[in-house]
Residue frames as qw, qx, qy, qz and C-alpha x, y, z in Angstrom:
[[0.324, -0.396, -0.222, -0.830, 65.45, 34.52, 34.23],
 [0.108, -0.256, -0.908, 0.314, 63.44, 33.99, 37.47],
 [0.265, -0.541, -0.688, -0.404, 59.65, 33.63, 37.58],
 [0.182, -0.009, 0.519, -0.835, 57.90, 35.69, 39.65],
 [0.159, -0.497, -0.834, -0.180, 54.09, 34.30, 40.38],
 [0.282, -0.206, 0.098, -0.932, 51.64, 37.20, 40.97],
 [0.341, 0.167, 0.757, -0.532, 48.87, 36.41, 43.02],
 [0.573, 0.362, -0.094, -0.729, 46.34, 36.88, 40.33],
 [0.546, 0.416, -0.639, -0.349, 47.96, 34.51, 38.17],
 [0.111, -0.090, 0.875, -0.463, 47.91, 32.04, 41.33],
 [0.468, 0.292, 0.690, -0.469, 43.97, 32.30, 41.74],
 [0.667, 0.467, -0.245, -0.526, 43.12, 32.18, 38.03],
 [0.370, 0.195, -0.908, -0.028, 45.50, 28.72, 37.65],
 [0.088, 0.036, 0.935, -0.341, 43.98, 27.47, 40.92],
 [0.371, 0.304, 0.081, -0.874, 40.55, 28.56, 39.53],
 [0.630, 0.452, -0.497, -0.390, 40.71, 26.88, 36.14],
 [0.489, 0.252, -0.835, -0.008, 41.63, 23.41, 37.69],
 [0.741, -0.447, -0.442, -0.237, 39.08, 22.83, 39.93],
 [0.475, -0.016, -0.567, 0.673, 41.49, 23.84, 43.56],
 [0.341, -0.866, -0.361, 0.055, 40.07, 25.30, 46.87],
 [0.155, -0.838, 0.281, -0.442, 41.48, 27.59, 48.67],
 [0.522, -0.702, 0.421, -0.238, 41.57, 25.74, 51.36],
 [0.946, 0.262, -0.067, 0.179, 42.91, 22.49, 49.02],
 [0.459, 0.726, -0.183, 0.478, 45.79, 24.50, 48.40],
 [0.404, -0.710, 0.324, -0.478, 46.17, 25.63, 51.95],
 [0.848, -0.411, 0.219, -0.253, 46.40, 22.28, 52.94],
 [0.958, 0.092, 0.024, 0.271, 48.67, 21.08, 50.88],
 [0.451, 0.672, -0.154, 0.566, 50.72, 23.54, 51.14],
 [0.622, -0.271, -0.568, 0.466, 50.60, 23.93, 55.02],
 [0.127, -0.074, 0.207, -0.967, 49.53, 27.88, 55.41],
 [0.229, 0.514, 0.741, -0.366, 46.17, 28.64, 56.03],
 [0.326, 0.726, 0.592, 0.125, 43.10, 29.64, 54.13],
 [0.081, -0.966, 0.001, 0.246, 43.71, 33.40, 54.92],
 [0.361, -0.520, 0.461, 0.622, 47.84, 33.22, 53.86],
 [0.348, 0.430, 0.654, 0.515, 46.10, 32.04, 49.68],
 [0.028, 0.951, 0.299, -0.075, 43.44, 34.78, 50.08],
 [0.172, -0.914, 0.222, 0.293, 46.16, 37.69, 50.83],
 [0.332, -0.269, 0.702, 0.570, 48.61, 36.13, 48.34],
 [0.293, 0.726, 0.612, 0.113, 45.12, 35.84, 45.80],
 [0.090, -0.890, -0.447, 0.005, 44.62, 39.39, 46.69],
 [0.463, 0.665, -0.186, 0.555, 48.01, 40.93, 46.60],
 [0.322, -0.818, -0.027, -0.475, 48.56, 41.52, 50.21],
 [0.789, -0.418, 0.402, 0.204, 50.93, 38.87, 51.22],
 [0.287, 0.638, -0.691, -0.182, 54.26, 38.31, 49.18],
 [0.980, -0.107, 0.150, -0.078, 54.66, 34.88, 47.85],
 [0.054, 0.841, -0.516, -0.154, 58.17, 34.41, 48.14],
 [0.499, 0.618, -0.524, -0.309, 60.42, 32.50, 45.83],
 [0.036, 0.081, -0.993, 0.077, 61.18, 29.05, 47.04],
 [0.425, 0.218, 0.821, -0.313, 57.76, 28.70, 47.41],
 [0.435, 0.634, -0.122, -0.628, 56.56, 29.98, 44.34],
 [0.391, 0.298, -0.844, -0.214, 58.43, 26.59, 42.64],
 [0.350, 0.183, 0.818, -0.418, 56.54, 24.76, 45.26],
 [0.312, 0.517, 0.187, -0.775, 53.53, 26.31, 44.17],
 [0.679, 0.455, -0.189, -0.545, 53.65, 26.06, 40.44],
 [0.255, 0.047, -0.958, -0.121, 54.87, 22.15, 40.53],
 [0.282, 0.235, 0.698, -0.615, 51.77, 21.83, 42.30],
 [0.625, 0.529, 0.397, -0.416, 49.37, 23.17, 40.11],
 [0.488, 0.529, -0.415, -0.557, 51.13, 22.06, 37.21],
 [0.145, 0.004, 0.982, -0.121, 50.47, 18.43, 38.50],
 [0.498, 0.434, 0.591, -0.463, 46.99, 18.90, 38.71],
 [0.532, 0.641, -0.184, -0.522, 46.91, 20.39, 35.21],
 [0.089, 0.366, -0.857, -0.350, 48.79, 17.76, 33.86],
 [0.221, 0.043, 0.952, -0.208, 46.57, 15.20, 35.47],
 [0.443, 0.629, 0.548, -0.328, 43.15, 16.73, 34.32],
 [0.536, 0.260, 0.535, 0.599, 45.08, 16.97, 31.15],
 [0.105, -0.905, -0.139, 0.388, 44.74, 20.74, 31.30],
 [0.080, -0.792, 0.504, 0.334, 48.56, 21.96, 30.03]]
């Protein structure tokens, strides 16, 4: 089965754990504007990064004991 991350589900996770935009952005090397339009449906976030993505914020969640 492969995950697909929807942007929503992106800015509600990064929401709930306490991430910027532009946090994200940085660590992730796009800019503020590529989250927004991937937030907002308007950019495709496309699979290899999408595992990026949710090992990311399921670090954070682990750490702030979240998940």
């Amino acid at each position: 089965m492969v995950y697909i991350l929807t942007g929503n589900e992106l800015k509600k996770r990064r929401i709930a754990i306490g991430v910027s935009r532009l946090d994200l952005a940085t660590y992730l090397e796009v800019s503020c504007r590529t989250v927004e339009g991937w937030e907002q449906g308007r950019f495709k976030i496309y699979r290899p990064l999408q595992k990026y993505i949710m090992s990311f914020l399921s670090n954070i969640e682990r750490q702030k004991g979240i998940r």
